[in-house]
C-alpha positions as CSV (number, residue, x, y, z in Angstrom):
1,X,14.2,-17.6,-17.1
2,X,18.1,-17.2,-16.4
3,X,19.7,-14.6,-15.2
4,X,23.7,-13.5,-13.7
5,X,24.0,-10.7,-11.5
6,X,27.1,-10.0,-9.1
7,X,26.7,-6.9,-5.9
8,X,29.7,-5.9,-3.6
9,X,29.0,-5.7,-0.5
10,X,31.0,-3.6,2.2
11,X,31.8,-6.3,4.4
12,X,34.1,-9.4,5.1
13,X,33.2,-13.0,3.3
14,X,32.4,-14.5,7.0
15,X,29.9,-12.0,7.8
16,X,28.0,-12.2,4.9
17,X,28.0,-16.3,4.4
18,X,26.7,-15.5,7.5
19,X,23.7,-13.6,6.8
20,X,22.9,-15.4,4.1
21,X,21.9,-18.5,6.1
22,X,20.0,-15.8,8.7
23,X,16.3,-15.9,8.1
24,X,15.4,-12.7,10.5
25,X,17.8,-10.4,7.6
26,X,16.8,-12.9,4.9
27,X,13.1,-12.2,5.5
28,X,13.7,-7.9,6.0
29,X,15.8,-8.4,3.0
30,X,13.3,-9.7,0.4
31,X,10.7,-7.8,-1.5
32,X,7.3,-9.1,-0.1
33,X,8.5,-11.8,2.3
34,X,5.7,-11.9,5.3
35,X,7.2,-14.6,7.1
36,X,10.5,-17.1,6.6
37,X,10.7,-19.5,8.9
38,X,13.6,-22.2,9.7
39,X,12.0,-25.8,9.6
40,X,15.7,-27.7,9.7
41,X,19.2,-27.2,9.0
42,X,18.9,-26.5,5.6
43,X,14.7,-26.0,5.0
44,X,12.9,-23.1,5.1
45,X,9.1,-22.5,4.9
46,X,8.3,-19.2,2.9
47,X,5.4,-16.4,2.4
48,X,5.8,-14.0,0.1
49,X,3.5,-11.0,-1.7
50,X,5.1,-10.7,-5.4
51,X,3.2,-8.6,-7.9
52,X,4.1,-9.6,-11.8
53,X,3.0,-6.9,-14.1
54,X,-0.9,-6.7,-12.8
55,X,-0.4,-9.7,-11.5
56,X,0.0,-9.8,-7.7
57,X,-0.2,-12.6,-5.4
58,X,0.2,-14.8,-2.0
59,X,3.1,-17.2,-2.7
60,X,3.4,-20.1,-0.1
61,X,6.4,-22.6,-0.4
62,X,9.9,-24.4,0.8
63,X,12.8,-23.6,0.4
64,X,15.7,-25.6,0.3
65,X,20.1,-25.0,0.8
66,X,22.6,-27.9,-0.7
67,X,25.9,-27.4,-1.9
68,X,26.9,-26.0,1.8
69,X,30.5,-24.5,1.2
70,X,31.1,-22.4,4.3
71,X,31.8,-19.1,3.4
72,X,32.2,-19.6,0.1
73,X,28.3,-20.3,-1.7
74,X,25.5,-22.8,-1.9
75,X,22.8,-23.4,-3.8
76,X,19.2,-22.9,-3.1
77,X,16.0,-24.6,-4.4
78,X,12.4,-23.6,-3.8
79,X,9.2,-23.8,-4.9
80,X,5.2,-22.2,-4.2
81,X,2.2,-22.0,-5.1
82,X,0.7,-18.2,-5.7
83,X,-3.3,-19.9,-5.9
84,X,-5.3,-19.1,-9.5
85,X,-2.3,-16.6,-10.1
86,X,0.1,-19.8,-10.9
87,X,3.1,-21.5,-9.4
88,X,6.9,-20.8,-9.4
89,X,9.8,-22.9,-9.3
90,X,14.1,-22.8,-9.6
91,X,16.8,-22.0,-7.5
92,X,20.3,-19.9,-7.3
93,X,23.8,-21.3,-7.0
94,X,25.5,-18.4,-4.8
95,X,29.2,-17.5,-4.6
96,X,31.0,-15.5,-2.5
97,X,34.9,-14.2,-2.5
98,X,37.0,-11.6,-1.4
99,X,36.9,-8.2,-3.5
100,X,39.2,-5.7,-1.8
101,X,37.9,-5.0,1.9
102,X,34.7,-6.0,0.7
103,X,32.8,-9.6,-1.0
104,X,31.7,-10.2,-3.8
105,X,28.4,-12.4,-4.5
106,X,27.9,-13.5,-7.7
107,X,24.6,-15.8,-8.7
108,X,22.9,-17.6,-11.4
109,X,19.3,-18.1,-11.3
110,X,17.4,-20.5,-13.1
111,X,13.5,-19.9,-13.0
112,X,10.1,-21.1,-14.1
113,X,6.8,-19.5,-13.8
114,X,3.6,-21.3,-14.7
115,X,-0.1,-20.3,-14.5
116,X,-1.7,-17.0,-15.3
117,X,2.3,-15.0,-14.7
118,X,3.7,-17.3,-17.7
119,X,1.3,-15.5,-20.4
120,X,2.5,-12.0,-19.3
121,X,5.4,-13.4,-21.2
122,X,9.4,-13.3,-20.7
123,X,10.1,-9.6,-21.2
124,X,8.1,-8.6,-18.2
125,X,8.6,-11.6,-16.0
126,X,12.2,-10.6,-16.6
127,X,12.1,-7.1,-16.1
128,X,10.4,-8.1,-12.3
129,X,13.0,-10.5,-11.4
130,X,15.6,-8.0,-12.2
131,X,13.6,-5.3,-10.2
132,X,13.6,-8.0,-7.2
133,X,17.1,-9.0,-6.9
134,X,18.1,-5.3,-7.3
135,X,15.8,-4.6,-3.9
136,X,17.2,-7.4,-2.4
137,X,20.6,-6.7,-2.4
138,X,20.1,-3.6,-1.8
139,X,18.5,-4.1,1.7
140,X,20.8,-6.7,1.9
141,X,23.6,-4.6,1.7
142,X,22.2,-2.2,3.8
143,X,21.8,-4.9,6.7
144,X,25.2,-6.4,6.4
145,X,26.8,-3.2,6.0
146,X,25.7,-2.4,10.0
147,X,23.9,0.5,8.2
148,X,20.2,-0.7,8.9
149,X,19.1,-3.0,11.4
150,X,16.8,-5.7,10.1
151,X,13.1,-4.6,10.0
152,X,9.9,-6.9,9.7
153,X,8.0,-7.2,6.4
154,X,5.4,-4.7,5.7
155,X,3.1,-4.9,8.8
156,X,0.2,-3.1,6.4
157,X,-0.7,-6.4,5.0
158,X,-1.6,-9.6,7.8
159,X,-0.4,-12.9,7.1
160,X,-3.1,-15.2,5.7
161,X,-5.1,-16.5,8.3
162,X,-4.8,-13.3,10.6
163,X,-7.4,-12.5,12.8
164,X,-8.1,-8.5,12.0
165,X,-8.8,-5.6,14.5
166,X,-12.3,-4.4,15.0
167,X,-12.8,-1.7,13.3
168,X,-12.5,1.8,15.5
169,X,-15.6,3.5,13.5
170,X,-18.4,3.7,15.3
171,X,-21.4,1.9,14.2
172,X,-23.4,4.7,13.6
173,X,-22.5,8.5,13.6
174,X,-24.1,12.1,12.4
175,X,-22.8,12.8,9.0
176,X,-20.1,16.1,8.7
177,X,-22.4,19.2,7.9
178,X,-21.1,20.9,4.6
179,X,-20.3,24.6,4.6
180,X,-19.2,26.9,6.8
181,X,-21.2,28.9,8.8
182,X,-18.8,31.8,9.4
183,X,-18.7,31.9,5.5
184,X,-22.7,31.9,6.1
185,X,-22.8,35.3,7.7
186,X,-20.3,36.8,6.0
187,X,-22.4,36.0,2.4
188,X,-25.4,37.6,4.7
189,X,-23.4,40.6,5.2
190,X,-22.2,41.8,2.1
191,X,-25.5,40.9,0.4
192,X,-27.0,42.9,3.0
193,X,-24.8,46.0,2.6
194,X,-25.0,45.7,-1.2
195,X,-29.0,45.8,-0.9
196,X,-29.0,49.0,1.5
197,X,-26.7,50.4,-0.9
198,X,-29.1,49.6,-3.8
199,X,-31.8,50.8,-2.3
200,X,-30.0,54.1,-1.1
201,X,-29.9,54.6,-5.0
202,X,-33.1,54.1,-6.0
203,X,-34.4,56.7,-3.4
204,X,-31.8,59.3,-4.0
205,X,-32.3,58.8,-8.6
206,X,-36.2,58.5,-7.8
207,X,-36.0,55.4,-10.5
208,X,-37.5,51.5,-9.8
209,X,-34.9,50.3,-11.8
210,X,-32.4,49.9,-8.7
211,X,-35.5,49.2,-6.5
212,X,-36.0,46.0,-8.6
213,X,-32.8,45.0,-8.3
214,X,-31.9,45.1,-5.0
215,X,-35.6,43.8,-3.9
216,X,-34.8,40.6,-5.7
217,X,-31.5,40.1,-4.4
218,X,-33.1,40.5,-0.7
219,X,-35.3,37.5,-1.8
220,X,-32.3,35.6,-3.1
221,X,-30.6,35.9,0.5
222,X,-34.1,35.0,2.4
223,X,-35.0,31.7,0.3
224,X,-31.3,30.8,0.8
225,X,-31.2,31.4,4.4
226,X,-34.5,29.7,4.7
227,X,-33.2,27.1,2.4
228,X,-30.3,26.3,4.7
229,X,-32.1,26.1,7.6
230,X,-34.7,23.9,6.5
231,X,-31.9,21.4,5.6
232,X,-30.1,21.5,8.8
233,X,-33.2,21.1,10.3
234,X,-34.0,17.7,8.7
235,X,-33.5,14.4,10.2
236,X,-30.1,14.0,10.6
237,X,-27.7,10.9,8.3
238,X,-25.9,8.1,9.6
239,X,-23.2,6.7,8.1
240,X,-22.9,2.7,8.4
241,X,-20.0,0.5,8.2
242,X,-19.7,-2.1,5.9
243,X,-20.3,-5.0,8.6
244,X,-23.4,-3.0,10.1
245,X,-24.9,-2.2,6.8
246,X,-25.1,-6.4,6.4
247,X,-26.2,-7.0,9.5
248,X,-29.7,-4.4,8.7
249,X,-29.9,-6.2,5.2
250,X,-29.8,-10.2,6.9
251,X,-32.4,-8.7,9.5
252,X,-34.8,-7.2,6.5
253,X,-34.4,-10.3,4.9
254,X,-36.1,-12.7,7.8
């Protein structure tokens, strides 16, 4: 995969050459980047979370900066490995120069995907990588520009190896009880009234039909009041976690 792009950027040559060689805005800057650490002067160890298509994974690797040409560009290497989702591999040759009272950066990228992301094929693999760089100099932009101050990558997902919070739900608590009960009495009360009213008919047209009618819909309201209650009064239902719900199967088990 090749691609060329070019992005102004509101601010002098110096001060971006300089955040490009800044992992803290580097790391806020790219899509996915969990961490992006400085292991020499021109090394960097990378993790990243890139999704391809439905293709999303982990991506561990080093990254490396030659052609130093202070402010003016350099070229950057890298490498990683994304697990059973495939490997990536290619680098950037980055150039900077003055473009009114801002810079221009101009790049090349060269790129290769293998694994399971090269048989999504090039269309989508190249639709992504566009998608990514636009991001990235976006944020970047933002950053350099003073009008955002770099942020750390999405906290929502924990680096690999991340020791997790206990969970806050209780082990074991009384399931929510469905229905309202104000909604309860006010069903009771207009099936009431509508049975008195019935009833007030049938006495005053000497007739059984209303008799019937309003007679049966007394018994509707009794078997579902009785109905009701006889649920509520049941045992009541726990709801278990996912960790607990092991723990009861390992102990039926031995």
């Amino acid at each position: 995969m090749k691609m060329l792009g070019e992005q102004k950027i509101a601010a002098p040559r110096q001060r971006v050459w300089e955040a490009l060689n800044d992992p803290a805005i580097l790391q806020a800057s790219i899509p996915g980047c969990q961490s992006l650490e400085r292991e020499g002067e021109d090394r960097l160890a990378a993790v990243a979370e890139i999704r391809i298509g439905p293709i999303g994974a982990r991506f561990k690797g080093a990254v490396t900066l030659s052609d130093l040409d202070p402010p003016n560009g350099y070229t950057i290497t890298g490498q990683g490995s994304g697990g059973i989702a495939g490997s990536a591999k290619g680098g950037a040759r980055v150039r900077l120069s003055d473009d009114g009272n801002g810079t221009l950066v101009s790049y090349e990228v060269d790129a290769e995907v293998g694994g399971r992301m090269a048989q999504l094929g090039g269309p989508i693999i190249d639709a992504t990588a566009k998608q990514l760089a636009t991001k990235f100099f976006a944020r970047f932009g933002e950053i350099v520009e003073g009008e955002a101050a770099p942020a750390p990558a999405d906290s929502t997902v924990a680096p690999a190896g991340a020791p997790t919070a206990p969970a806050s739900t209780p082990l074991a608590a009384p399931a929510a009880k469905s229905g309202s009960p104000v909604m309860a009495w006010i069903l009771a009360v207009v099936v009431a009234a509508l049975v008195g009213f019935l009833l007030g008919r049938a006495q005053g047209q000497g007739g059984s039909d209303w008799a019937g009618l309003s007679t049966g819909l007394l018994l509707i309201l009794v078997a579902a009041a009785a109905f009701e209650h006889g649920r509520r009064a049941a045992s009541r239902t726990v709801v278990l976690d996912d960790a607990t719900f092991d723990r009861l199967l390992s102990r039926i088990g031995r």
